[in-house]
C-alpha positions as semicolon CSV with decimal commas, in nm:
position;residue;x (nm);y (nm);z (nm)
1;X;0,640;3,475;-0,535
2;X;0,518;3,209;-0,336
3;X;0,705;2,863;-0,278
4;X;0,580;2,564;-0,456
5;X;0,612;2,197;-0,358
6;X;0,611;1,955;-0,628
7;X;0,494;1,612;-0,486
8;X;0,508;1,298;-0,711
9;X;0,321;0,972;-0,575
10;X;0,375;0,679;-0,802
11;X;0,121;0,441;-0,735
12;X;0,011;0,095;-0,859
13;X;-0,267;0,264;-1,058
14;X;-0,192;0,588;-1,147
15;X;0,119;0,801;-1,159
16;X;0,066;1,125;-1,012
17;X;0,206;1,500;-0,944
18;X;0,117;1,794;-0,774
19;X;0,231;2,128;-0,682
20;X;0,124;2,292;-0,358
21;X;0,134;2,713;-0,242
22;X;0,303;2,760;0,085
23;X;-0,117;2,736;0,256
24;X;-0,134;2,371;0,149
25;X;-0,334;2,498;-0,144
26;X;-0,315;2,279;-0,453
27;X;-0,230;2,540;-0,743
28;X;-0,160;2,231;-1,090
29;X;-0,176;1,848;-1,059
30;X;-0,093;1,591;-1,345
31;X;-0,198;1,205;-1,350
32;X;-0,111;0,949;-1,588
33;X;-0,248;0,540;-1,595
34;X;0,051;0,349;-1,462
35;X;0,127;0,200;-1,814
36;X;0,420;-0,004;-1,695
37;X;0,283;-0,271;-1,457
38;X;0,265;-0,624;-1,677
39;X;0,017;-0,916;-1,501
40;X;0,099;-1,215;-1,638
41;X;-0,087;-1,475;-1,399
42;X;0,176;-1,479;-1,055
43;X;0,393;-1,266;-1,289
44;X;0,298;-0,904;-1,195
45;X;0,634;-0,678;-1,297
46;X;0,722;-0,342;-1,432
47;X;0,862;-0,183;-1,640
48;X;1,155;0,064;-1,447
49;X;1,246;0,246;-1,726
50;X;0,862;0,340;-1,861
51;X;0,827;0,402;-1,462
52;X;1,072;0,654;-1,482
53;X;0,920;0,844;-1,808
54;X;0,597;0,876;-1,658
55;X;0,699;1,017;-1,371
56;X;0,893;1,269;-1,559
57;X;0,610;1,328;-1,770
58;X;0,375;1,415;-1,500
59;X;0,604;1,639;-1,346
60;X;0,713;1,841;-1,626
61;X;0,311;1,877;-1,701
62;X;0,254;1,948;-1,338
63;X;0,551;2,245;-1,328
64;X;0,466;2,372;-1,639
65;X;0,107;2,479;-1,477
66;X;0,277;2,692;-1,216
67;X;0,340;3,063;-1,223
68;X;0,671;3,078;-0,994
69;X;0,999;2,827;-0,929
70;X;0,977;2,494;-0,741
71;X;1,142;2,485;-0,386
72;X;1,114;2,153;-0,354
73;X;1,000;1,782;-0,442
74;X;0,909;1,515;-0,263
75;X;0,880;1,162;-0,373
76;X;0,682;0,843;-0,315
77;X;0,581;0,564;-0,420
78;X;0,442;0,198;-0,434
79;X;0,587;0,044;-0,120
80;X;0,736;-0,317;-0,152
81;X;0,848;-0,479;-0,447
82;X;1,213;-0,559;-0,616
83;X;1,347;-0,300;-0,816
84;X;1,718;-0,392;-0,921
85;X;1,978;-0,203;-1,052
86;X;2,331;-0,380;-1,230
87;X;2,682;-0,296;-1,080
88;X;2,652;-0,036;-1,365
89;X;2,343;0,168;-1,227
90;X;2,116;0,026;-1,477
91;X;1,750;-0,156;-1,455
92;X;1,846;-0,538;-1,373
93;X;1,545;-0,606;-1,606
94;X;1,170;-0,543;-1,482
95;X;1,081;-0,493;-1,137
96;X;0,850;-0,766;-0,876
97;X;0,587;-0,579;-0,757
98;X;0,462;-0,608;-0,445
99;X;0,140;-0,795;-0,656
100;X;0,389;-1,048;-0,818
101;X;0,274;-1,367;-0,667
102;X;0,602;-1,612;-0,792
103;X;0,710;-1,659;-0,395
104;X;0,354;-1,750;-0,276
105;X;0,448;-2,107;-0,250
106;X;0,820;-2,012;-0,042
107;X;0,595;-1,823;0,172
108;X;0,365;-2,099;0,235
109;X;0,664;-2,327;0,278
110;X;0,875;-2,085;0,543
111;X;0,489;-2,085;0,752
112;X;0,498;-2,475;0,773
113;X;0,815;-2,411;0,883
114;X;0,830;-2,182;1,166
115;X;1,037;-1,964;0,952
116;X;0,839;-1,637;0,930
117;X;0,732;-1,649;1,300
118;X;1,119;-1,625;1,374
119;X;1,134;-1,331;1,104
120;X;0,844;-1,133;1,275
121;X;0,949;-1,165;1,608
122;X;1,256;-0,911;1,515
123;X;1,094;-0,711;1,205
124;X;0,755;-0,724;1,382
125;X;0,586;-0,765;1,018
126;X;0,555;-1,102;0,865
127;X;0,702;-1,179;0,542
128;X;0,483;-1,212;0,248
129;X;0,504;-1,255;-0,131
130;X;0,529;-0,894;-0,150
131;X;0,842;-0,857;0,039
132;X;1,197;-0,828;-0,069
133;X;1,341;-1,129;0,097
134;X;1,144;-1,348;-0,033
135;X;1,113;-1,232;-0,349
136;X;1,544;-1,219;-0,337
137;X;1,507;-1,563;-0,248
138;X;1,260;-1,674;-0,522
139;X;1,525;-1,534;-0,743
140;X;1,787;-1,748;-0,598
141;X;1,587;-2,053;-0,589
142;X;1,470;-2,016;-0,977
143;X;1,669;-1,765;-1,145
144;X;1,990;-1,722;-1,018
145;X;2,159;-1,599;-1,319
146;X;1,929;-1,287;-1,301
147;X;2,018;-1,286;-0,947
148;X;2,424;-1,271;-1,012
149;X;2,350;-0,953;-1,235
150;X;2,152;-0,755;-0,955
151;X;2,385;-0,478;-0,764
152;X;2,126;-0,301;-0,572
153;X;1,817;-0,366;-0,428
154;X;1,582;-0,028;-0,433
155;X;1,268;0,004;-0,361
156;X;1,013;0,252;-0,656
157;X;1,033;0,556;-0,478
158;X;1,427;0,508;-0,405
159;X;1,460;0,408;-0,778
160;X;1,254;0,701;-0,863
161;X;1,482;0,929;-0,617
162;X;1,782;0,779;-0,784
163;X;1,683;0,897;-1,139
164;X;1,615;1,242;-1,011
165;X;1,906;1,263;-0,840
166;X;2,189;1,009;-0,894
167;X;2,196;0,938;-0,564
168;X;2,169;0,581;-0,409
169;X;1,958;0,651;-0,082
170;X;1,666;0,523;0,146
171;X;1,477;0,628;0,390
172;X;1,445;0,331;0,753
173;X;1,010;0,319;0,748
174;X;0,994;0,142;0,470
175;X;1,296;-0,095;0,520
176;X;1,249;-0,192;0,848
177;X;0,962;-0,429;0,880
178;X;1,115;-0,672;0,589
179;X;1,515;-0,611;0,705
180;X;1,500;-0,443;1,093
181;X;1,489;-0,502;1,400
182;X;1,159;-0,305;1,530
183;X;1,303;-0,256;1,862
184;X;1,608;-0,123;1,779
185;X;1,544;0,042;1,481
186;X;1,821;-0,092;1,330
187;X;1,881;-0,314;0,997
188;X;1,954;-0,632;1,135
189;X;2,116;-0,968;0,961
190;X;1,844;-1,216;1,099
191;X;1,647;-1,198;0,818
192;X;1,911;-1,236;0,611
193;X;2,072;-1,561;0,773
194;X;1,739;-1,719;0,882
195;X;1,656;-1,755;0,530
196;X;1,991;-1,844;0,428
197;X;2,020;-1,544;0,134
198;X;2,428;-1,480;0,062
199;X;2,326;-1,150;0,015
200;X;2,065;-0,930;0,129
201;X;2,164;-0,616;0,391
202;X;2,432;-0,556;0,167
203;X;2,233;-0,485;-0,168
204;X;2,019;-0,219;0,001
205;X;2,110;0,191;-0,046
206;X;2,235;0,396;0,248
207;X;1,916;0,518;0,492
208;X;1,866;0,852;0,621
209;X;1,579;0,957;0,816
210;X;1,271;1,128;0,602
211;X;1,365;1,496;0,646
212;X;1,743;1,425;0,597
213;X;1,733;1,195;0,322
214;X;1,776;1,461;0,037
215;X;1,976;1,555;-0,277
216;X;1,976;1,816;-0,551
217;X;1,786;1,774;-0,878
218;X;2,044;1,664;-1,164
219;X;2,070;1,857;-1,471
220;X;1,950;1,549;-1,670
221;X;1,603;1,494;-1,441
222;X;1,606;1,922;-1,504
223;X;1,613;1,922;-1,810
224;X;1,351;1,643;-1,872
225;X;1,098;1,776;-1,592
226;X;1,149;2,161;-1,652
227;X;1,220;2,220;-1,318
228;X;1,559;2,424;-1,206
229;X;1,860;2,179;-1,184
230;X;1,943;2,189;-0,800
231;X;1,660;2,186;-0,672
232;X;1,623;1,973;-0,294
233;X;1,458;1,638;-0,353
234;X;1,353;1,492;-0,061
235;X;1,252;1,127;-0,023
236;X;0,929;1,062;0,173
237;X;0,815;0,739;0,348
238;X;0,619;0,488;0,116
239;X;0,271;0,590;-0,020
240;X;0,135;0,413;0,255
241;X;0,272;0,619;0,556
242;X;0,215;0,948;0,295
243;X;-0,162;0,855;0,259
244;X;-0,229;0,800;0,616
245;X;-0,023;1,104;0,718
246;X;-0,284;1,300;0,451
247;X;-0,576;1,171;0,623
248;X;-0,478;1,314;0,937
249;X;-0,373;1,011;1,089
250;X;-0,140;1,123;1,403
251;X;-0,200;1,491;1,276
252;X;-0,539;1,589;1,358
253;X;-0,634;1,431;1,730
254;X;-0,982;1,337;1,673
255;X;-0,861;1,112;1,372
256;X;-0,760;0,780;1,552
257;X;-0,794;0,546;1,293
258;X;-0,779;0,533;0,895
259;X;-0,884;0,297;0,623
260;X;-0,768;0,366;0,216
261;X;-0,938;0,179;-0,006
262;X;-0,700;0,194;-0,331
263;X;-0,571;-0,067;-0,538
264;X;-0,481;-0,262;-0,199
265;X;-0,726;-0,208;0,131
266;X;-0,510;-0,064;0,417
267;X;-0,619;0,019;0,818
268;X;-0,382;0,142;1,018
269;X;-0,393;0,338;1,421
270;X;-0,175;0,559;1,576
271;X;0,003;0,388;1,880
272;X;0,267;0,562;2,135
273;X;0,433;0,212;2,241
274;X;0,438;-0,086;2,065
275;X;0,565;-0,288;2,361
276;X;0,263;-0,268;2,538
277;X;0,040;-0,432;2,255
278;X;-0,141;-0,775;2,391
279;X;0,031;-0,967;2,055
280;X;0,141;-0,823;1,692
281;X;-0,182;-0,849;1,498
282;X;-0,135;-1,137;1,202
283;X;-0,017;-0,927;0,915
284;X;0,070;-0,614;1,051
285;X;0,341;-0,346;0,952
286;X;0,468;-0,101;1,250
287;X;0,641;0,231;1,119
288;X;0,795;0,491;1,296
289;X;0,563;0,751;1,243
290;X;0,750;1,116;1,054
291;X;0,563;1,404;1,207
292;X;0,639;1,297;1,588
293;X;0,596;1,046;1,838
294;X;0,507;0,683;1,838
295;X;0,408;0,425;1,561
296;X;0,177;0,357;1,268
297;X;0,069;0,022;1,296
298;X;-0,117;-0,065;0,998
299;X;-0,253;-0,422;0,798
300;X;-0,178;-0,358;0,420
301;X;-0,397;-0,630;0,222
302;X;-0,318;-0,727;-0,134
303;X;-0,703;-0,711;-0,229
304;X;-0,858;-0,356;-0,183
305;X;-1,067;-0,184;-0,516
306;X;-0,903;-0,409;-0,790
307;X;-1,128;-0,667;-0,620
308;X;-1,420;-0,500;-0,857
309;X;-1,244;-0,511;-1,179
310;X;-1,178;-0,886;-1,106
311;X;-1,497;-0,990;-0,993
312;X;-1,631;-0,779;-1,342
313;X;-1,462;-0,979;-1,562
314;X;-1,563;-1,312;-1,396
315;X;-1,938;-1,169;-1,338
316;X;-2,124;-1,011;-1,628
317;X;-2,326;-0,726;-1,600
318;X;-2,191;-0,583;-1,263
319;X;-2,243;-0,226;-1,250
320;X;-1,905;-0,012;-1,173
321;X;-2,117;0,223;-0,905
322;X;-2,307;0,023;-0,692
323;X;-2,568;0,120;-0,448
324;X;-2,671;-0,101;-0,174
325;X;-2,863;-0,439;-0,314
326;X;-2,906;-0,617;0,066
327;X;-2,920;-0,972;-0,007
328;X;-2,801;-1,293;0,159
329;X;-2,468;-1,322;-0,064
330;X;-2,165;-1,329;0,130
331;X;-1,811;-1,311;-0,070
332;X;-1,465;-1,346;0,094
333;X;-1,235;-1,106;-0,133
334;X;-0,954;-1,263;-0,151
335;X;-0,855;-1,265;-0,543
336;X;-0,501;-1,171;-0,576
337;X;-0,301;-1,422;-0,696
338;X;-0,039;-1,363;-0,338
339;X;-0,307;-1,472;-0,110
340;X;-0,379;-1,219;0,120
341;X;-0,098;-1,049;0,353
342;X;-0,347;-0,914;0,649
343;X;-0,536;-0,939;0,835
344;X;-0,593;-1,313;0,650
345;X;-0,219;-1,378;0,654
346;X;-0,169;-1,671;0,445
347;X;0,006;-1,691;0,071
348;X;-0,262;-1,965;-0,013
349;X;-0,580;-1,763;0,053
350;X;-0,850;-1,762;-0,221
351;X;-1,239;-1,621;-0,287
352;X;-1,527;-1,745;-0,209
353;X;-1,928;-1,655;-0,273
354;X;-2,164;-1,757;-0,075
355;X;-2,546;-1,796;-0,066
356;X;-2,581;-1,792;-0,448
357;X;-2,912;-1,873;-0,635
358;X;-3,055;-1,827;-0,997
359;X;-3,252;-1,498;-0,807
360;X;-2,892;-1,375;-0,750
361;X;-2,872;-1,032;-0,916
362;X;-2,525;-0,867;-1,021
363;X;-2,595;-0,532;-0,819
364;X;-2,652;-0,797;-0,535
365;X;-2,281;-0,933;-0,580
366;X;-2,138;-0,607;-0,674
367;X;-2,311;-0,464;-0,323
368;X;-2,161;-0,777;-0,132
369;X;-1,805;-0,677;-0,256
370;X;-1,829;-0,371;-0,100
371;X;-1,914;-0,547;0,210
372;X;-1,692;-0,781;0,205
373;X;-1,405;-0,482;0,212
374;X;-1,610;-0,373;0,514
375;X;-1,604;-0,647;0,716
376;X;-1,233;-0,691;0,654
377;X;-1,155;-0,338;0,778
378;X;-1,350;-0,447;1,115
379;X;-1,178;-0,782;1,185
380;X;-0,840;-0,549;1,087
381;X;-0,950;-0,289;1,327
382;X;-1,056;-0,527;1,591
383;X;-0,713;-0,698;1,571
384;X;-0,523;-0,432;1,567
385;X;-0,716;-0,266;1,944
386;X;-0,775;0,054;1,733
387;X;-0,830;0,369;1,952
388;X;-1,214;0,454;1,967
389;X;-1,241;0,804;1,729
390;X;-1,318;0,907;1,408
391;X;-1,221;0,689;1,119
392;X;-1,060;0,871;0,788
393;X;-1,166;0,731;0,471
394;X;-0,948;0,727;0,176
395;X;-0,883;0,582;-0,142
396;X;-1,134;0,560;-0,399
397;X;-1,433;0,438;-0,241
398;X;-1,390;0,762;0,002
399;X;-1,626;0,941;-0,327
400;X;-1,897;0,607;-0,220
401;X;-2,107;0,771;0,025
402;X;-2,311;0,418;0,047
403;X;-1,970;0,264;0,123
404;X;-1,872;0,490;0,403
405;X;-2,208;0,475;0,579
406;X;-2,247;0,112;0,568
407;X;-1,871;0,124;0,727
408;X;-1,961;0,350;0,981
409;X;-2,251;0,124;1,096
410;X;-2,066;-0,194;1,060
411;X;-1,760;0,012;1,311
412;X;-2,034;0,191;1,524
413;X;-1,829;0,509;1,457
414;X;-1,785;0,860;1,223
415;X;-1,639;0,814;0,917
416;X;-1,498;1,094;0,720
417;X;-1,455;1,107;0,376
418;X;-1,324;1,349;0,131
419;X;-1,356;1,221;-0,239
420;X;-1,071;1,296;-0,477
421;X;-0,892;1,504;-0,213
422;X;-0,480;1,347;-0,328
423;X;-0,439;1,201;0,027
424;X;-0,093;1,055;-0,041
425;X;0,002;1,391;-0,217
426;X;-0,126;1,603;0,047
427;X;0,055;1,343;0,307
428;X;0,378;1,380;0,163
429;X;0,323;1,825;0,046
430;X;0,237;1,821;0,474
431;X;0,628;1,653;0,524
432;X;0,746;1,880;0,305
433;X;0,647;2,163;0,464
434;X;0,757;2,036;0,810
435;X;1,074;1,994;0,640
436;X;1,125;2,298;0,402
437;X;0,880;2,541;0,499
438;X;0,945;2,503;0,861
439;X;0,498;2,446;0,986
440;X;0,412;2,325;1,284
441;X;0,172;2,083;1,383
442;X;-0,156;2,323;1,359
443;X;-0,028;2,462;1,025
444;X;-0,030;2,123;0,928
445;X;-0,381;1,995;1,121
446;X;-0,496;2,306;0,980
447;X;-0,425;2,337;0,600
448;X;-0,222;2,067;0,480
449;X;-0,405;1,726;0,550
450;X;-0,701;1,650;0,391
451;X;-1,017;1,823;0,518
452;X;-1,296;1,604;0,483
453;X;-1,646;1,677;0,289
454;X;-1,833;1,486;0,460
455;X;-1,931;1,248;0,777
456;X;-2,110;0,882;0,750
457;X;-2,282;0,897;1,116
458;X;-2,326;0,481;1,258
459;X;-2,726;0,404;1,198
460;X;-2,939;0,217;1,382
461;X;-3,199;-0,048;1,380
462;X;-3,271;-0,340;1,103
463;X;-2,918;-0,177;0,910
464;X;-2,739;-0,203;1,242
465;X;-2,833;-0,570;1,282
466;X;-2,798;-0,658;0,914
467;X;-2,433;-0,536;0,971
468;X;-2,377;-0,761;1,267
469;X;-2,521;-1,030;1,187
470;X;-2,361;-1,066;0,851
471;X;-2,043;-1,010;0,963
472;X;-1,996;-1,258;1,228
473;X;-2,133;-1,493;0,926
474;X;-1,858;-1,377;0,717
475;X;-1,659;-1,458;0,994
476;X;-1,746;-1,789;1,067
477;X;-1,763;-1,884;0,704
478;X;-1,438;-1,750;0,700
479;X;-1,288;-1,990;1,001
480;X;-1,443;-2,274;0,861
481;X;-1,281;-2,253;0,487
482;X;-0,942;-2,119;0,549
483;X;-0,798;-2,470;0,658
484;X;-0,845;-2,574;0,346
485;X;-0,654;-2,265;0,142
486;X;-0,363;-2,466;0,155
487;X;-0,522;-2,800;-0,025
488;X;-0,725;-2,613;-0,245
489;X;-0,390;-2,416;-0,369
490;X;-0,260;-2,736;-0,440
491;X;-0,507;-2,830;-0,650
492;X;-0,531;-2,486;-0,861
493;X;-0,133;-2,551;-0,886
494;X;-0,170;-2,927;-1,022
495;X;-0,435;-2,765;-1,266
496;X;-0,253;-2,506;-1,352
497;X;0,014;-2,737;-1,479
498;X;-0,176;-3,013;-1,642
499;X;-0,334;-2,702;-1,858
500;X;0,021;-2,568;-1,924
501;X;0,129;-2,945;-2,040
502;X;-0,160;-2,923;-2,264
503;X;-0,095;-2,617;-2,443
504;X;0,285;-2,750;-2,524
């Protein structure tokens, strides 16, 4: 009977599963709305254990599709965030996302500062809302009786490993660019110190490199999946690395470049040598890269597709599917309450619509969503010296076939897409098979990344200039109103509580 790998991505979104033949074939699959993530304004948490039974729940649905045994799981998930465990193993109450927005203002404080440009000149990634430190230090700062209960410091996917396994591990990728030294690839106590946090280093699991970092199913995570107690579970790098690993990114050589458009909006490149970069690009994570040489260098933003659901419940009437509606409306999309962590770096950044008349229809605004995305992936590309090459699209505006040819113009290069094709599954069933199933890199360029369905070839002409033009608009708009993030914060934060002293 063939081998099956069971891969389980637990995303912002959606939780999801599924189980892949030894050809990269996928044979079941499971998904399930992420139920446990609670906004509440700058309060954007979740719930561990509900985290937990989902994931459980779309494995055991996912395994129980299959017509052999499981030979191994791998595990992801969303990539920053706080997850805390008490000296007794247990959830130290709900977890920070890497959405929760409480440390926007430290962040703002520690750039006045100087702070974070100490911080990224070791990590090489700049602290954000979204990362552990400063969330630890929000905690000390404002709740430091919930602070004296946390133990450990995990991140989802190591919580996640945890419950399957019992065992208190990480893998480096993740960990590094909020706690390393780039470098060195080493933890290092900068970060720590420079921020003045009594503990930090010392509330993080044991690291082993993806491939090594493994354990055996317990008999309690068996018995609740249905899968055979004992079986390897391997931890994988964060859905990020996973996603762009799926999309070919340092797999197949004519993919240089990727952009996912999920919940968040990430680009990312393939680079050899850090070193030898002109400056770190504002924003930027760098990641050893799992299948081989070099670095992933990639700008994770906080506002990728839930920009649509929050512009549709400010904006009647916007249609969820939009084609293009070319107009002269211009919107920055910057809506998360965190600000924006790349390539915008700045914990006080906000939206903005421009050009907008009573003629102003909502098919026009949706349409100048989607480019705003667009010309956010450029300046991020741009920034980051991208290789030339094919881009891979993913996420779920990879199904848009409007979106990817209006980003292949606005680039001037192929785009491939493949709609619905489970990158960050695929990404993390290929590093299982490196790992368990012993492929090599054509095995894996050849049947385990995604395969796209289609190309968006650059056009020419009045499109071309449209592009260009409006983008070094959206630029300039863009340099003229981010000085004033910071003031215009203030405000929303003196509003904010002069409504709260009215509701008491």
């Amino acid at each position: 009977m063939s081998p099956f790998l069971l891969c389980l991505d637990s995303g912002t979104t959606a939780v999801k599963a599924a189980a892949f033949d030894r050809h990269g074939r996928i044979v079941a699959s499971a998904e399930r709305h992420n139920r446990a993530l609670q906004r509440d304004g700058a309060r954007i948490e979740q719930d561990m254990v509900a985290t937990r039974d989902d994931a459980f729940a779309v494995m055991r649905e996912c395994a129980a599709g299959l017509g052999g045994s499981v030979d191994g799981i791998l595990v992801t998930g969303q990539g920053d965030g706080l997850w805390p465990l008490d000296a007794q193993l247990r959830p130290a109450g709900h977890a920070m996302t890497w959405l929760d927005g409480r440390a926007r203002q430290i962040a703002s404080e520690l750039q006045d500062s100087g702070t974070l440009d100490e911080i990224q000149a070791v990590t090489g990634s700049r602290p954000t809302a979204a990362s552990q430190s400063l969330q630890l230090l929000w905690l000390q700062r404002n709740d430091p009786q919930h602070l004296a209960t946390i133990a450990h410091v995990l991140r989802l996917k190591e919580w996640l490993f945890f419950t399957l396994t019992h065992a208190l591990l990480g893998e480096p990728t993740a960990a590094l660019p909020v706690w390393g030294d780039w470098r060195s690839g080493a933890l290092s106590p900068i970060v720590q110190r420079t921020l003045g946090l009594p503990r930090g280093l010392e509330l993080l699991p044991d690291f082993a490199p993806v491939g090594e970092c493994r354990a055996k199913l317990s008999p309690q995570a068996a018995s609740a999946t249905g899968i055979a107690a004992g079986t390897p579970v391997l931890l994988g790098p964060g859905d990020v690395q996973s996603t762009l690993v799926g999309l070919g990114l340092g797999v197949r050589p004519a993919v240089t470049r990727a952009s996912i458009f999920g919940t968040s909006a990430i680009h990312a490149c393939h680079i050899l040598d850090p070193a030898l970069m002109p400056a770190a690009p504002p924003g930027a994570m760098l990641q050893r890269f799992v299948l081989g040489d070099g670095y992933l260098l990639f700008q994770p933003s906080f506002n990728g597709a839930t920009l649509f659901q929050h512009i549709g419940r400010i904006a009647a009437g916007l249609p969820a599917h939009a084609e293009p509606a070319y107009s002269g409306l211009i919107l920055h999309p910057f809506l998360e309450p965190g600000g924006e962590r790349a390539p915008y770096t700045s914990p006080n950044a906000s939206g903005a619509l421009f050009g907008l008349t009573a003629h102003a229809r909502p098919e026009q605004i949706a349409w100048a969503a989607r480019e705003g995305l667009a010309f956010v992936a450029r300046a991020s590309h741009e920034m980051m010296n991208a290789p030339a090459g094919v881009l891979s699209l993913g996420g779920g505006l990879a199904a848009d076939p409007h979106f990817a040819g209006f980003l292949a113009t606005l680039l001037d290069t192929p785009v491939e897409r493949a709609g619905g094709a489970q990158a960050g599954l695929r990404g993390l069933a290929a590093i299982g098979a490196r790992h368990l199933l012993g492929a090599d890199d054509a095995e894996l360029a050849g049947s385990w990344v995604v395969a796209p369905d289609a190309v968006a070839a650059p056009r020419t002409g009045k499109l071309a200039q449209y592009a260009r033009d409006k983008y070094a608009l959206f630029v300039s708009l863009l340099d003229s109103i981010s000085p004033h993030w910071q003031r215009m914060a203030a405000i929303r934060d003196l509003a904010d509580d002069m409504m709260e002293t009215t509701r008491q």
